[in-house]
N, C-alpha and C positions, 0 to 999 in steps of 0.2 A: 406937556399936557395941553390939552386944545378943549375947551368948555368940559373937564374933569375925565375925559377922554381921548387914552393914545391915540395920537395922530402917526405915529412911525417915523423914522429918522427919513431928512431928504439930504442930498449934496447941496451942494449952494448955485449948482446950474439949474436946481428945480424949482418951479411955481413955489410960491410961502402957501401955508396951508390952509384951508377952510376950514371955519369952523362946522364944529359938530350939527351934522343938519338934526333938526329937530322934526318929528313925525305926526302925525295926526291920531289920535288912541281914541277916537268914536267909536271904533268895533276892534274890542282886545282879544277876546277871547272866543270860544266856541262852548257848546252848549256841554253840561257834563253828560258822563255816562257811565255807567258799573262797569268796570273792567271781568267781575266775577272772579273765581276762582279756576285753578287746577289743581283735579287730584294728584300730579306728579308735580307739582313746584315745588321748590328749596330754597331754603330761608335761611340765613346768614348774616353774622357782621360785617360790616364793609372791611373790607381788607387791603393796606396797599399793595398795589402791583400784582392783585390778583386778577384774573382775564376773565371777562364776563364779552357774551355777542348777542346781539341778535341779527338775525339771517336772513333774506329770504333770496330769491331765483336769480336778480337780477343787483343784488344791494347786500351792502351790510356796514351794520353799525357793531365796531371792536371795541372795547377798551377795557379797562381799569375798573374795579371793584369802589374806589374811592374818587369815582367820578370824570374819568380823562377817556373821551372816545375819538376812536379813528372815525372816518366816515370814506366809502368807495361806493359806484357807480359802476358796473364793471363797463370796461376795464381800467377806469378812471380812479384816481386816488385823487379826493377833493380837497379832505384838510385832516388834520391831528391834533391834539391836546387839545378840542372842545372840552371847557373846563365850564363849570359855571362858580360863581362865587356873590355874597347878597352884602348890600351894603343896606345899615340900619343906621335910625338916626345916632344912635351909642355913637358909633365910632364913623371915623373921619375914611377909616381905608374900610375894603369890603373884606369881608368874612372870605376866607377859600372855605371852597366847596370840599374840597380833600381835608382840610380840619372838623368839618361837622356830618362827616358822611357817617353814616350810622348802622343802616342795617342796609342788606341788597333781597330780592327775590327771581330767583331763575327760572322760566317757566318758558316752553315751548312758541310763545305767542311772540316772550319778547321779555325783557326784562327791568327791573324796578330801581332804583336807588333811594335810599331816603337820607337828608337831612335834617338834622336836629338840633336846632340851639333853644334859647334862652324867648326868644320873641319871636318865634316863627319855626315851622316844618312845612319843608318839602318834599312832593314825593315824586320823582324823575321817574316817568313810564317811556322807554326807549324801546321802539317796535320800525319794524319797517317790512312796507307791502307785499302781498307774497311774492306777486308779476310786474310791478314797478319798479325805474331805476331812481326810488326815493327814500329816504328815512325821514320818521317823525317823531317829533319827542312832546308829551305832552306833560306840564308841570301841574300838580295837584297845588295846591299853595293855602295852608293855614296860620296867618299871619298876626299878632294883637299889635303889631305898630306899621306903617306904610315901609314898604319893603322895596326896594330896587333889586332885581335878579339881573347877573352882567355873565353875559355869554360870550366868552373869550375864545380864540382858535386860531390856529397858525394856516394859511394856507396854500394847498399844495399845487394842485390842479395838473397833476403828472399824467402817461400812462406809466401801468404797472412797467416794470422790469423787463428788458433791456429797453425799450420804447421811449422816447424824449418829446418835449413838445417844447417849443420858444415862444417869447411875445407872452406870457402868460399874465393876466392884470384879475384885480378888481374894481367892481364899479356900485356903489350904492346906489338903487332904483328906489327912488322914493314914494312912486305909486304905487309898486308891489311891497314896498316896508322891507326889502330884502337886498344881499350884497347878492351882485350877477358876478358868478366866476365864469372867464372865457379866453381865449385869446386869438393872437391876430387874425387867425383864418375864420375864426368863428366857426367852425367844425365843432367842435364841443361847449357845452352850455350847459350852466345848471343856476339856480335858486337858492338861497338858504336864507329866510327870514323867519320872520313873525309877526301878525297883526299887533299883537302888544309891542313891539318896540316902539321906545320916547327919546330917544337917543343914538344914534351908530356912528365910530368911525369915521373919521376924517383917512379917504387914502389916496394914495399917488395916483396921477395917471399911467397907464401902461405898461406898469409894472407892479408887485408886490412889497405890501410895506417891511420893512425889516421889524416893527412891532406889531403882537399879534391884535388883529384888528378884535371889535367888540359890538356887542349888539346888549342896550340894554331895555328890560323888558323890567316894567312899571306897573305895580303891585301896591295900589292905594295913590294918591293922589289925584284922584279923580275916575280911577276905574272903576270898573262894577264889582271887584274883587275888595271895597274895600271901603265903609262907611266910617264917618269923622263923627266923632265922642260931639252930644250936644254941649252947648258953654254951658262949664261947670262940674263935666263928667271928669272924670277921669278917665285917660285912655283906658278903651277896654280890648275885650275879643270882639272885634269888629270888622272879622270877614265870613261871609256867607258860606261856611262850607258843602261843596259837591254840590254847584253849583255851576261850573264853568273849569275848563281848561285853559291854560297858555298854550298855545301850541307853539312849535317851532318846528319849521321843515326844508329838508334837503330836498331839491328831485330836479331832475336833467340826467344830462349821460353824453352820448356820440349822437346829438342831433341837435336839429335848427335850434335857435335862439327864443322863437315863437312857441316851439312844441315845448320847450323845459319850463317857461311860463306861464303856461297852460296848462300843464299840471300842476306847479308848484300851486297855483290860484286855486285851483280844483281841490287841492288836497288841503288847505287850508280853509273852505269852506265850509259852514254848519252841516253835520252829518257823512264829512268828508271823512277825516280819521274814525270816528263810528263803523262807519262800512268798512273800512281797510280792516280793523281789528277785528272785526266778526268773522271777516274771511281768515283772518288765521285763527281764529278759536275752533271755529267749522274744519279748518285742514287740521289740525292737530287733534279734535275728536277723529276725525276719520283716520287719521295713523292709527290711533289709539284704538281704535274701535276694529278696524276694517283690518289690519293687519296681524302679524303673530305675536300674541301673550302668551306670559307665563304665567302662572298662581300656583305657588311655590312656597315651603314652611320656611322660605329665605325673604323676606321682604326686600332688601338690600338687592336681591340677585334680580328679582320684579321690575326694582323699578331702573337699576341698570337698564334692562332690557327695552323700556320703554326711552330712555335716552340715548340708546343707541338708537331706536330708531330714528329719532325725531336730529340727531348728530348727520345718520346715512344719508337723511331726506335733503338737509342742507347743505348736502355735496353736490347735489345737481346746482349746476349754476349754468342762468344762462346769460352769453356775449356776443352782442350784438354783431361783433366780426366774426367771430367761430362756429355760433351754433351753441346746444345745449350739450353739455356735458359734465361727467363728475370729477373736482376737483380732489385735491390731497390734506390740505387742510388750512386752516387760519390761523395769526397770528398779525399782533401788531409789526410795523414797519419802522413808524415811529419818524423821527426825524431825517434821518439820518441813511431813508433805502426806501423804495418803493415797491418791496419783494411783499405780497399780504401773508408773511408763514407760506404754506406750499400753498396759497389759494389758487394756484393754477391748475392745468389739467395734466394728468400724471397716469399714463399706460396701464403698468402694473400696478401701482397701487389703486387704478379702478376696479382692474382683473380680481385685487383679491378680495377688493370689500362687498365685488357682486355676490363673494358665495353666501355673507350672510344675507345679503340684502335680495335675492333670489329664494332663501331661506324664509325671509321674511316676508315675504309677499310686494318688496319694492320692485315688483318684473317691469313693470313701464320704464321707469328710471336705468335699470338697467340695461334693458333692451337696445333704448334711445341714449343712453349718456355713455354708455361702454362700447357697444358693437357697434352701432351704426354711427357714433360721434368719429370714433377711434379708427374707422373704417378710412372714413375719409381725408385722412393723413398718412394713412399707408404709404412706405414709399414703395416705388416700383419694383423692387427687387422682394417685398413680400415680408422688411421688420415694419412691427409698430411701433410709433413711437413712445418715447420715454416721456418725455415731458413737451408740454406747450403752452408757454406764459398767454397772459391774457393778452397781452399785445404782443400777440405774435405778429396780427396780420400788419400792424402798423411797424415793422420790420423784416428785414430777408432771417425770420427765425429761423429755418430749418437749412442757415449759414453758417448756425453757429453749431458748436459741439454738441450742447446738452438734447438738441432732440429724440438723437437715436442711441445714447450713453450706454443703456442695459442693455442685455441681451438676453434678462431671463422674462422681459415686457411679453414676447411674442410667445412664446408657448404659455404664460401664462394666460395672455387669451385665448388662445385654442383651448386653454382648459378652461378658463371661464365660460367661453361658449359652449361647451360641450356641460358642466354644470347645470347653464342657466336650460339649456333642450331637455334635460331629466327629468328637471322638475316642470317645466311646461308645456313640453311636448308640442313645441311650435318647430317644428319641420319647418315651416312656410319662412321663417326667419334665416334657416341654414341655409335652403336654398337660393336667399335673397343676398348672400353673403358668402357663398361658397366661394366664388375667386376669391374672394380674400381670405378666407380660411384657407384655399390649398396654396395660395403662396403662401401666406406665411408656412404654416406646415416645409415648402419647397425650402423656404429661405433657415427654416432652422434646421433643418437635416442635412444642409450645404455645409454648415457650420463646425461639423466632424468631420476632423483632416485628416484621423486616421483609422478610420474604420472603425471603432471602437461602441459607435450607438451613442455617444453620449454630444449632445454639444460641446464646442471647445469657449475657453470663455477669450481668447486670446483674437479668434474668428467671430465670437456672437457680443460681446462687450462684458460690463459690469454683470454680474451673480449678484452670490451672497453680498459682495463687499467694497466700500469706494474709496475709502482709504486706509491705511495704516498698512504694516508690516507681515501681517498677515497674509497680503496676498499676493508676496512678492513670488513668483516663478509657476504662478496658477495654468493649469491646462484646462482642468475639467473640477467646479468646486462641486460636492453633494447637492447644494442648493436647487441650482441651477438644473442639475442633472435629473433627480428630484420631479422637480416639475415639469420636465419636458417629458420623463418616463409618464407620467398621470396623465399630462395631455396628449401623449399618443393613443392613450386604449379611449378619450374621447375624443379624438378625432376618428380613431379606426371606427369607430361606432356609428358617428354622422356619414362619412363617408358610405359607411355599407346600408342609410338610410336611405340613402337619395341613388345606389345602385351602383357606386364608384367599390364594385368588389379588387379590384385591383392594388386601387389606393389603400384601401382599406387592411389586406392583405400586407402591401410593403409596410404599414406605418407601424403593424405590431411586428414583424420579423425584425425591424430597428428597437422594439420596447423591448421585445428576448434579447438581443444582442447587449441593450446598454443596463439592463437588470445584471446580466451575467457581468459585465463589469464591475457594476457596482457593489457587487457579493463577492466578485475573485479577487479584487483591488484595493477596496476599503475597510473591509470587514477585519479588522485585528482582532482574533481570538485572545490573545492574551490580557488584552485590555476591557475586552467585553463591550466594544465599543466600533461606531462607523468613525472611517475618517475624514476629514474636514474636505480632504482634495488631493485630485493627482496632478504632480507637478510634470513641470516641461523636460523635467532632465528623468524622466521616470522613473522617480521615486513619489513617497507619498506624506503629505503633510499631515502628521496622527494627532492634532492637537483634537481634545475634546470639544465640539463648539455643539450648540443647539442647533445648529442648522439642517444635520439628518431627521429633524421634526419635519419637517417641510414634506420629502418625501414618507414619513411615516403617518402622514395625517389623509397622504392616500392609499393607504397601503401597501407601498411599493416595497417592501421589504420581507426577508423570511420572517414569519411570525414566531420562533425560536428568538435568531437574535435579536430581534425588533425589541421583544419584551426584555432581553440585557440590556439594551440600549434606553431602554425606559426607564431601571432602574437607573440609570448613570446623570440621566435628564434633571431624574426628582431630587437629585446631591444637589448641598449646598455650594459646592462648587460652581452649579449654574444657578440654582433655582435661590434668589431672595424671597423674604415674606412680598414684594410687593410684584415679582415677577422674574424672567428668564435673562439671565446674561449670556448675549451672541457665544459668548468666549470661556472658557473653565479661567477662575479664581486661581485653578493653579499654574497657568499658564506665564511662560515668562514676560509672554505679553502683553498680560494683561494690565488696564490699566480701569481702575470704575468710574474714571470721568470720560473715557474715549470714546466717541459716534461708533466703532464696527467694535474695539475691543476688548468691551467689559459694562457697558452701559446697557442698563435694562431697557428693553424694547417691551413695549405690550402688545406690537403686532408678532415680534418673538414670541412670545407668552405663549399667545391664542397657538400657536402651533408645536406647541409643546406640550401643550394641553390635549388638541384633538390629536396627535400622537400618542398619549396616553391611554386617551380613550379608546384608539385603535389596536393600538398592543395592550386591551385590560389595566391596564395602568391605573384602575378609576380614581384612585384617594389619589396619585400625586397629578391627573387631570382634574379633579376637585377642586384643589390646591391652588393649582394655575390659573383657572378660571375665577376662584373666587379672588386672587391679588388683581386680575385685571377689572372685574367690578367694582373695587373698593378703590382705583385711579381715578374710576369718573366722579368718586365726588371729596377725597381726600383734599386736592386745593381748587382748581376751578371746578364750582358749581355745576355737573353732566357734562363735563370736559373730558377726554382724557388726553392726556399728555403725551406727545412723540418719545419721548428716550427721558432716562433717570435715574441719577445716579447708582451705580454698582455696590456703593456700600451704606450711604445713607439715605434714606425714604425722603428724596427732593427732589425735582426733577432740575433736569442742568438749564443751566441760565440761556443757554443757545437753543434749546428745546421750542417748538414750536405748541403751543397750550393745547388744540383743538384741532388734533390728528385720526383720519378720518380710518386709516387703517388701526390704530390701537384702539376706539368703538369699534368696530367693523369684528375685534376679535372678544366683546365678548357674546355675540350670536354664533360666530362658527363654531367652536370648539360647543358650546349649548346644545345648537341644535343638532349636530352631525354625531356628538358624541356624548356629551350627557343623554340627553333624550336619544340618540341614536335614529333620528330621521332620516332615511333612505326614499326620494319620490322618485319613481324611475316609468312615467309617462307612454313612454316610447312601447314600453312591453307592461302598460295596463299593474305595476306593481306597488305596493308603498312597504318598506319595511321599517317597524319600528324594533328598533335595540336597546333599550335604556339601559344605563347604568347607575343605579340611584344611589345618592348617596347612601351611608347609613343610619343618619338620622331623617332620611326624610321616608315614610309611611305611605305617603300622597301626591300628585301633584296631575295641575289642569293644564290644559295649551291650546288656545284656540288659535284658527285664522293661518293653518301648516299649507302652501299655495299647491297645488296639484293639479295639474291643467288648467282649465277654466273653472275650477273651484276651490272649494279649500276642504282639508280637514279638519276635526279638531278631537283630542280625547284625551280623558280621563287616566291616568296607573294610581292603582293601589296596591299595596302590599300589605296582606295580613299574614294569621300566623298561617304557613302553609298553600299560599296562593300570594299568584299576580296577576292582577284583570288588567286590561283595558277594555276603554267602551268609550267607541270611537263614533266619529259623523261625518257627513261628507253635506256640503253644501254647495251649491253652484248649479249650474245647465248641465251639466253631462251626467247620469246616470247609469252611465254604461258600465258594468259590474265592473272592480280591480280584485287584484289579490293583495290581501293584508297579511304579511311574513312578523309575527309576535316573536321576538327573542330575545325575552329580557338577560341581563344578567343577574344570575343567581348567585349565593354568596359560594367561598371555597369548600367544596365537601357536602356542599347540598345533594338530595336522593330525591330525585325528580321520578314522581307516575305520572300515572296517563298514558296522551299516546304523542307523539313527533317523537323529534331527534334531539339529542345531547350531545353539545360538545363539550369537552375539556380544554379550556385555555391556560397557560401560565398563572395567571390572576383572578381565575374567574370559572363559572359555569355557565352555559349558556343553553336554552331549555325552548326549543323551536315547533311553534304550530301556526299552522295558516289557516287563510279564511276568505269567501268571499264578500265583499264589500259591495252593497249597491247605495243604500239608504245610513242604514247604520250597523256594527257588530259590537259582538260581546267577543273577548276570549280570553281565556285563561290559563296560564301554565301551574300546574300543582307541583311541590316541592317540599321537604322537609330536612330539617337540620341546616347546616355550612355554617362557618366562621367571620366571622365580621368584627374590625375595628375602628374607633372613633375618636380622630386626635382632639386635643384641647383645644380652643378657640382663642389664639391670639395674635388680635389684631396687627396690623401696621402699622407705627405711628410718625407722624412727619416729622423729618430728622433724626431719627431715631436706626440703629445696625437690625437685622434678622432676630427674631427670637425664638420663632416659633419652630415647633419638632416638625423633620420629614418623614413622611414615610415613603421611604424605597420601593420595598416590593411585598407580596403578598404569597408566601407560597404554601405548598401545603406537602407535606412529608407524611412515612408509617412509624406506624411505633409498635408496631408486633398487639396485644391484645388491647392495648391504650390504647388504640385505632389512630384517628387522625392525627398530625402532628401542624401546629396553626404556627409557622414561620416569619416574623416580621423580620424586613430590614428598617433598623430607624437611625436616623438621626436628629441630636440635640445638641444644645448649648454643653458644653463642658463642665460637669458639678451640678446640672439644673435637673431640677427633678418635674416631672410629667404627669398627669393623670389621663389615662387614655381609658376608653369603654368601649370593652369587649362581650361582643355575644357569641355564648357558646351555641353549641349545634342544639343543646336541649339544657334542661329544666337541672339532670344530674350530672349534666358535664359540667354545670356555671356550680352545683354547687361544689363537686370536686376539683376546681380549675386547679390547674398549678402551670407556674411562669417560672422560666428560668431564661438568664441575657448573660452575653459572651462575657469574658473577664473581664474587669474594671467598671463593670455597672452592675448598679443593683435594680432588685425588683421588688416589689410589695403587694400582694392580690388583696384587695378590698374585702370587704365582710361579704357574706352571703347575703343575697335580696332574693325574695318570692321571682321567679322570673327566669330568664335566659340572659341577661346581663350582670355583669361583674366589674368593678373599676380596677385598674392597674395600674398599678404606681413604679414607673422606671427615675432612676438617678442615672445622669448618662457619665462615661468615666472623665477622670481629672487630667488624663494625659492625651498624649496624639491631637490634638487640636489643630483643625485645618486654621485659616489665618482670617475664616472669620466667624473662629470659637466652637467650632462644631467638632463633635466625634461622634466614630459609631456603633452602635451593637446591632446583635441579633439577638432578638424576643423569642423564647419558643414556648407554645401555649397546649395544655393536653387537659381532657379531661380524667385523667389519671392520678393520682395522691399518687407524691415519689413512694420509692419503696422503704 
């Protein structure tokens, strides 16, 4: 210890150490300022080892809920386990800041910590700028005895993964009150002090110390933070509260030595952090404002919604060597790796989170951070690539393997592109981007060796899967196949916009060809199910997996088996309370800790869900969509989590916290299938489909993006009607057509005038309209069946508990009329109350239930109404192996005989 502060270990060839420079604290602090409120923040205990960030384009501050932050500069990682910890006169050693971390607050701008002890609370406000490569942290401090705050941290000064730098040192600068991290070439450069520092650090020349260095920052003895008791008082409460901040700040990146101390100085100035922070209160109204809401009788599902945006937003990242594009996700690195979680830039998983974020009115971000980021890494032959670490440029990246791994990247952006043109009807983007859409297009249709329509995955790379057993002798998985069948009918579409009728032509006579595959090949009737993959020795790999969601969430499928294949999805088999496992439970391969063979995904989920909602499916796309809302706030605070465990509600320890594809899914599945948003630009259309639940009556959505404007409307459902009343805002006023088709319940008698379809799950009840300013319209209806399972939760650590519902179907009963079919399943011996609505008034009071052998049933009393409660006991035997068995419910408004 060197004046009560690590000096770090030297060998005995090095200089002996100086003491601790001592600093000047004429100017400690900065002026205070309201941070205000958000109506979406979340408020929590502090928790260890739970992930809390804040984000902005060019920075971000990761860490720990109990006070431990990364700090990066993309594509620089500067340092790790920023800790702080306060030393009082009590005691001789300091307080860690992880023993009195208290409560946290998560809020779009940036996020809070508080500490709490006995003579003192702090409250750590951790934010950094939207467009700077800086973070800043500013300490609130209400203290009744003179406080020392000691800000501890290891430092790194890498680039990200695979990237190296040598010579790497620090240096305290004692006119900027800050340590300069840099090294030999002085190529990279950055800041991190504080005007309050009264102590830092003794460290080596030229290189880093082996102890982490410190900065401490002085909180009474003579600052403004902190008045001495007159003789005779007794110590009291004698600091000025909100009054002043401590600041402390990060800023530099890949530039001169002059430029990162020029803004470090800038950003520590009075009304420096003020300005930063209004710019992000001002971006995070404008998300919230300017883009798509929901108001919803789900509050939970609300403000999901709004955290995914504000998750989407923080995927755009931009590197000073790459360009602006959208990353995969964050995570700490930690000691021990310089990987930030997937915070680098990742192909297809930009491809898929454009659909919600195209959904939602993020089109600039996607425009700019997917097509034209991703364009310019194309390689020559027309794949895009997989992945691209931050420090690519500062290595021969595209030497190494991972950049062109997948092969399901490239048509996933041909179908992303063709998405994001629907809904904005920017031609002038296709155009601009055509050679790169028709190699790619070229380069995936090379990919089939044998004729077949489909991609090979042996010729295009990784599909569905990257490792395990599963994917030993693969030709062609569904996945893959899947999404290259949806991106041909958008590609054949761009193509025949801009007069490439030719193109356009060949790309669907390969969509017919590898459809009839996928129906002659996979489709096992016996099983009632798609299968996973055709292998190389032409046979076929029948295991159940979620992965025919992928293609069924664009409707590539017969709408017959689609809807078997639905009910197979909503089994517990795949489906947990907290979301979709890749793999069936009953599988021998399965395993619920495995990355590809049993671990729940929630970008799995989201596509099991708008599958659902594509084959009618609505209660088990309900289902799916609401376990993926309840991720983002179960453990990190508008997180959600990449993968988790298969049988108990945790996510796995190798899981990266803050995955941009598991937000990403729950907009998709929301807006494409709950609401059923159809914006098809090109041909002047918007079709709304909803599927609403059966408790919800109502529900609003503004800010739907639709060319150069937006829409926004209204559904209600009373007795006998469903309206919408709709608006359009923006510069174009040129009429659309508005296609109303909601779904109605089973056995519903639809008047008026349009069309009626009959689906497997559902009724659907079709009128149009034109759209200039604003419409009304309405579908009239009377009677159908509806039911409404119980509501139980998820809980962390905790197995499945909650009932499935399979499928919905509807049977005759000769003069009993309809017959109301439930497939369900439940816990073993667990009895259920579900609420059912009859078709009318004297079918609820006549109900009668009856379930297949070894379950029982119980009909509730009669209520004034069209609702009845129903009570299943599910049976004691057949128990799949995690506790579920199943019946069939059959519901009539008939007294048996």
């Amino acid at each position: 210890m060197v004046g009560g502060i690590l000096s770090g270990t030297r060998s005995s060839a090095q200089p002996p150490p100086r003491a601790a420079t001592a600093v000047d604290t004429t100017t400690t602090t900065i002026p205070f300022f309201p941070l205000g409120t958000s109506p979406i923040e979340l408020r929590g205990d502090a928790r260890p080892g739970i992930y809390l960030a804040a984000v902005g384009r060019r920075a971000i501050a990761m860490g720990t809920e109990d006070g431990r932050l990364e700090l990066w500069s993309w594509p620089i990682k500067w340092m790790h386990d920023l800790e702080l910890s306060f030393r009082v006169p009590k005691y001789t050693e300091p307080i860690s800041g992880r023993a009195v971390a208290h409560s946290v607050i998560e809020r779009p701008e940036g996020v809070t910590i508080e500490y709490a002890y006995e003579q003192f609370t702090v409250r750590e406000h951790i934010f950094v700028p939207l467009d700077l490569p800086a973070a800043i942290v500013l300490l609130d401090v209400d203290a009744i005895r003179p406080l020392d705050i000691i800000a501890t941290f290891a430092p790194d000064i890498h680039f990200a993964w695979p990237a190296s730098l040598g010579g790497q040192y620090l240096v305290w600068e004692q006119n900027a009150r800050a340590f300069l991290f840099s090294e030999g070439k002085r190529s990279i450069n950055a800041f991190f002090g504080s005007p309050a520092v009264t102590q830092a650090s003794d460290v080596p020349a030229h290189m880093l110390a082996a102890a982490p260095p410190q900065l401490v920052l002085g909180v009474g003895n003579g600052t403004d933070r902190y008045t001495a008791p007159r003789l005779g008082e007794p110590p009291g409460h004698n600091v000025n509260l909100h009054t002043a901040y401590i600041p402390i700040v990060l800023a530099g990146g890949a530039m001169p030595r002059d430029s990162a101390l020029a803004m470090y100085r800038a950003l520590i100035a009075p009304g420096a952090a003020e300005r930063e922070w209004k710019r992000r209160v001002a971006h995070a109204d404008s998300l919230r404002r300017t883009t798509f809401s929901l108001h919803s009788p789900d509050s939970l599902l609300d403000r999901a919604v709004e955290y995914a945006k504000v998750n989407l937003d923080e995927s755009f990242v931009c590197n000073p060597d790459l360009g602006c594009g959208l990353v995969a996700g964050y995570g700490l690195s930690g000691a021990a790796s310089d990987r930030p979680g997937f915070g680098w830039f990742f192909g297809g998983d930009a491809a898929i989170n454009s659909f919600a974020m195209t959904g939602a009115g993020l089109t600039p971000l996607v425009r700019d951070g997917v097509f034209r980021f991703f364009a310019q890494f194309q390689r020559a032959d027309g794949k895009i690539t997989h992945e691209i670490s931050q420090g690519a440029k500062r290595v021969d990246w595209f030497g190494y393997p991972y950049a062109f791994y997948h092969g399901d990247t490239t048509p996933f952006w041909m179908l992303a592109f063709g998405e994001y043109w629907l809904q904005t009807g920017d031609t002038a983007l296709v155009r601009e981007l055509w050679p790169n859409l028709k190699r790619a297009y070229d380069w995936s249709r090379k990919t089939d060796t044998n004729g077949d329509g489909l991609m090979d995955n042996p010729a295009a790379g990784a599909g569905a899967l990257e490792v395990g057993d599963l994917q030993i002798g693969i030709l062609s998985d569904v996945y893959l196949g899947g999404v290259w069948v949806a991106s041909l009918e958008r590609f054949a579409a761009m193509a025949r916009a801009l007069g490439n009728t030719a193109v356009a032509d060949s790309a669907l006579a390969i969509r017919s060809r590898a459809i009839r595959t996928l129906e002659t090949k996979l489709w096992a009737p016996a099983l009632g199910q798609y299968a996973f993959a055709l292998l190389q020795d032409g046979s076929v790999n029948s295991n159940l997996t979620a992965w025919p969601a992928t293609a069924m969430s664009f409707a590539v499928f017969d709408t017959t088996r689609g809807a078997q294949m639905g009910a197979r999805l909503a089994s517990s088999e795949i489906m947990t309370d907290w979301g979709a496992r890749p793999l069936s439970a009953t599988s021998t391969l399965f395993d619920p800790l495995h990355y590809n063979n049993g671990a729940v995904w929630p970008f799995v989920t989201g596509f099991v869900s708008l599958a659902q909602y594509r084959y009618h499916n609505a209660q088990a796309g309900f289902f799916a969509l609401q376990a993926i809302a309840h991720t983002g706030f179960d453990q990190s605070l508008g997180r959600n989590p990449e993968v988790i465990s298969g049988r108990l509600y945790k996510p796995l320890d190798t899981a990266v916290p803050h995955q941009f594809f598991a937000t990403s899914m729950v907009l998709t599945p929301l807006l494409r299938g709950l609401l059923g948003i159809d914006v098809d630009m090109p041909r002047g259309r918007v079709t709304l489909a909803p599927h609403l639940p059966a408790g919800w009556d109502s529900v609003s959505v503004d800010n739907v993006p639709a060319g150069r404007g937006t829409i926004s409307f209204t559904l209600r459902r009373s007795a006998g009607a469903m309206t919408a009343m709709v608006r359009r805002r923006g510069p174009d006023r040129s009429p659309l057509e508005l296609v109303f088709s909601p779904a109605l319940p089973l056995g519903a008698r639809v008047s008026g005038g349009g069309t009626t379809t009959a689906t497997p799950g559902d009724v659907h009840a079709t009128v149009s309209a034109r759209i200039t300013d604003s419409s009304v319209v309405e579908v009239r209806y009377a009677g159908g069946w509806a039911i409404q399972p119980p509501v139980v939760p998820a809980l962390i650590g905790e197995r499945s508990r909650a009932p499935r519902i399979l499928s919905e179907r509807l049977g005759r009963s000769g003069s009993a009329g309809d017959r109301y079919v439930v497939a369900l399943e439940g816990l073993s011996g667990q009895r259920y109350t579900f609420g059912v609505r009859a078709p009318d008034e004297a079918k609820a009071a006549a109900l009668d239930a009856t379930v297949s052998a070894g379950a029982a049933v119980q009909v509730g009393p009669t209520k004034p109404g069209t609702l009845r409660t129903v009570e299943v006991i599910f049976p004691t035997t057949g128990a799949n192996a995690d506790g579920y068995t199943k019946t069939t419910m059959t519901l009539s408004g008939a007294p048996k005989p």
